[in-house]
C-alpha positions in Angstrom: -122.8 142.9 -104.6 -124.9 140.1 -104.3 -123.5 136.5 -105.9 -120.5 138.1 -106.6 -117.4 136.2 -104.7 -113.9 138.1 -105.0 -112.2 135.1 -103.6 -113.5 132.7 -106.0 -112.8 135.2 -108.9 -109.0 135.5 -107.4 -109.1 132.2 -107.9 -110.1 131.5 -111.4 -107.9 134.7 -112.8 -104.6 132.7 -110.8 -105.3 129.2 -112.6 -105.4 131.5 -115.9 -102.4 133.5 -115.3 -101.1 129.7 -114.4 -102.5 128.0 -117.7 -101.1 131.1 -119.6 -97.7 131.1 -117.8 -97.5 127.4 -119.0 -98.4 127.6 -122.3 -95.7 130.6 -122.7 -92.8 128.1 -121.5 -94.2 125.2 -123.9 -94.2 127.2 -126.9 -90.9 128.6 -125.9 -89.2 125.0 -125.2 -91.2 124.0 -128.9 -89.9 127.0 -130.6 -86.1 126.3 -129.2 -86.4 123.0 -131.2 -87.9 124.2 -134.0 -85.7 127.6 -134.9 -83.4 127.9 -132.0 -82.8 130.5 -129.2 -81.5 133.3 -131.8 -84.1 133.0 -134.5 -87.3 133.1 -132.3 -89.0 136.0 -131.5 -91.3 137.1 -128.5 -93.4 137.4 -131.2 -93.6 133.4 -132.1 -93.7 133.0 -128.6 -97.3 134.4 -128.2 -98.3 133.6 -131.2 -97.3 129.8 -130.1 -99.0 130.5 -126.6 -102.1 132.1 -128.7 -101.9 135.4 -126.7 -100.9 138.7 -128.1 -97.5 140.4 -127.6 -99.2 142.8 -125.3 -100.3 139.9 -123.1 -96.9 137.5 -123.0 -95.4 140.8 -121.6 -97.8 141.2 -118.7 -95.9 138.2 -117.3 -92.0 138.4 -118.9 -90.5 141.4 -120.0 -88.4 139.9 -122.9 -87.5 137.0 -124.3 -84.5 136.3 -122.2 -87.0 136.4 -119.4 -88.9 133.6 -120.7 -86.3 131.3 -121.5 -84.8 131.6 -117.8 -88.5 130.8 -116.4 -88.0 127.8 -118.6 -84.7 127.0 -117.4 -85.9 127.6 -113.8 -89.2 125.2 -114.1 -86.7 122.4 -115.9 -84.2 122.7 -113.2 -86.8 122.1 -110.9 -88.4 119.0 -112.0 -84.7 117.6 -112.1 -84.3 118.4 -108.2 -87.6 117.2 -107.3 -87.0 113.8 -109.1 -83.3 113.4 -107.5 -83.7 115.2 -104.5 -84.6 111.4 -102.7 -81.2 110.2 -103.8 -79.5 112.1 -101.2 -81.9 110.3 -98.0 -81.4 106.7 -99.8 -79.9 104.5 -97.5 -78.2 102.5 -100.3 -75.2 104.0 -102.1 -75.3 101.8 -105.2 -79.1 102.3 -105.1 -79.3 106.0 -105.1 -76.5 106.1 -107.5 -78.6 103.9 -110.0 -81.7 106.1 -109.1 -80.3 109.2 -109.5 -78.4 108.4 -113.1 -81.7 106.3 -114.5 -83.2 110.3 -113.0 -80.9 112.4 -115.2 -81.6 110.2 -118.1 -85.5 110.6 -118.2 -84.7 114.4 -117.8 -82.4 114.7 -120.2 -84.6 112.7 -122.6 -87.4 114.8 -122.5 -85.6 118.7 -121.8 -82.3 118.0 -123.7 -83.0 121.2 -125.4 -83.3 122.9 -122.8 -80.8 122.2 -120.4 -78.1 122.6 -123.3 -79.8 126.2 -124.2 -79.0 126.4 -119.9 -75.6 125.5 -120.0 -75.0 127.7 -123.5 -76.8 130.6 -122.1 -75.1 130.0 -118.3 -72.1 132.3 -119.0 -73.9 135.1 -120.8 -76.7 135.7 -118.8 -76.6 136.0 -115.5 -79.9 134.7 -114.2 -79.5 131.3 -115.9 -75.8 131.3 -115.0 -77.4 131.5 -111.3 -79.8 129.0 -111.7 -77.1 126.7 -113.2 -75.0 127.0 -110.8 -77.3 126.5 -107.8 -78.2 123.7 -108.9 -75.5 122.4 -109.5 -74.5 123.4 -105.5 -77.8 120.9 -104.6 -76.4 118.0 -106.8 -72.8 118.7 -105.8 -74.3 118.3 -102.0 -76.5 115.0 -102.9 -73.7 113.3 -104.6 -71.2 114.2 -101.7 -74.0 112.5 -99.2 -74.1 109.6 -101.4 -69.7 109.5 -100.9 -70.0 110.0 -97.4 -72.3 107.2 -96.8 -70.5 104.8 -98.8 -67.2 105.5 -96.6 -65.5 108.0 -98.4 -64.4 110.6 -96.0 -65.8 114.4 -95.5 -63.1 117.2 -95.9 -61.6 119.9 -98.0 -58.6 117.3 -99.9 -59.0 116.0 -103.2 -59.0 112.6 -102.7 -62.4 113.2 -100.2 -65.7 113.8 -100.8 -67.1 117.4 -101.4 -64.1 117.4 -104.2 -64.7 114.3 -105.8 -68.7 115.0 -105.9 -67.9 118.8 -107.1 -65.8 116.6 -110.5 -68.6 114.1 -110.7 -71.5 116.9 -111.2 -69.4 118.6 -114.0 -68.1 115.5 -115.3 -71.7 114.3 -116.1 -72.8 117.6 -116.9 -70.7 117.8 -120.2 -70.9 114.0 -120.8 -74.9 114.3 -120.8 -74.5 117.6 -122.4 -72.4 115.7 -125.8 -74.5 112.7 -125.6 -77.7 114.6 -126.5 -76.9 116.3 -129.0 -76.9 112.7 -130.5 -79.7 110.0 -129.5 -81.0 108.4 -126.6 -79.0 105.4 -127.1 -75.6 107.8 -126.7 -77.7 108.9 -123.5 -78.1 105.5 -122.0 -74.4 105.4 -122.8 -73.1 108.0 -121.2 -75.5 107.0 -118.0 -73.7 103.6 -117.6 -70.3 105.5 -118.1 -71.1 108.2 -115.3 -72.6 105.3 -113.2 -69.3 103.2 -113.0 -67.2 106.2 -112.3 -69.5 107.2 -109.5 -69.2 103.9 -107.9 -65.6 103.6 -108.9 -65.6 106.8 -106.9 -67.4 105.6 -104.1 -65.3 102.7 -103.9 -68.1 100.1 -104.9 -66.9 97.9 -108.1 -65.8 95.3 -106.3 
């Protein structure tokens, strides 16, 4: 048919599918603020999103399904923020970087990594995404011990261990600190900092 281009119309329909995908996950990270993960509905989700039910289901099948996409896109940004922490040749620089990291994240998706860590044990697709993420952060923080001189190994007292307690150990702290204000955030930054590098053996 002539001026008609399938490629170019492939195109356009994947940047709306894209804008529409997007503005399913905001109104869902809104509506988590707003009434919570029980009270909302798939039906305030696409009413939020301005789409009908008919249409948010074209893309998740409940909403479950949309709260893990959120989870997975939020998880995301926090690897891609931290994930130069692990290559930085300065321990006591990628351990500032990588708490000043969690912070920002945490300041702007509180919500939503605590609906994460709520959700982790009852459904098993967040629980997955938790947890591998956790793994990558586990692995940068162990990089980050290793380079400062803490040895590699299986014993408690080495590094895989010791990074496995710090993840958790700031998990919950950030997780508490929240729930309260970002001052309580920046708190519980500086507390996880020192422990790090009281970990990695630089204090003094």
């Amino acid at each position: 048919m002539p001026g008609h281009h399938p490629a170019r119309s492939r195109r356009a329909a994947e940047r709306k599918g894209d804008v529409r995908e997007r503005a399913i996950l905001d109104t869902c990270e809104a509506l988590l603020a707003h009434k919570g993960y029980d009270a909302m509905t798939v039906g305030d989700i696409a009413q939020g999103a301005g789409i009908t039910r008919g249409a948010l289901y074209f893309y998740y099948g409940s909403k479950q399904e949309v709260v893990t996409a959120l989870v997975a896109r939020t998880v995301e940004h926090l690897w891609e923020r931290s994930r130069a922490t692990a290559e930085a040749d300065e321990p006591r620089r990628a351990i500032a970087a990588a708490m000043q990291r969690t912070v920002e994240l945490w300041n702007e998706h509180g919500l939503v990594m605590r609906t994460a860590i709520d959700l982790s044990l009852t459904v098993p697709e967040i629980g997955e995404l938790w947890n591998h993420t956790a793994d990558l952060f586990i692995a940068a923080i162990t990089a980050v011990l290793e380079r400062a001189g803490i040895q590699a190994g299986t014993a408690p007292d080495q590094a895989p261990a010791m990074a496995r307690a710090l993840c958790w150990m700031i998990e919950r702290t950030f997780y508490h600190a929240s729930q309260e204000s970002r001052e309580k955030l920046q708190d519980a930054s500086a507390t996880c900092e020192h422990i790090w590098l009281t970990s990695a053996g630089l204090t003094t």
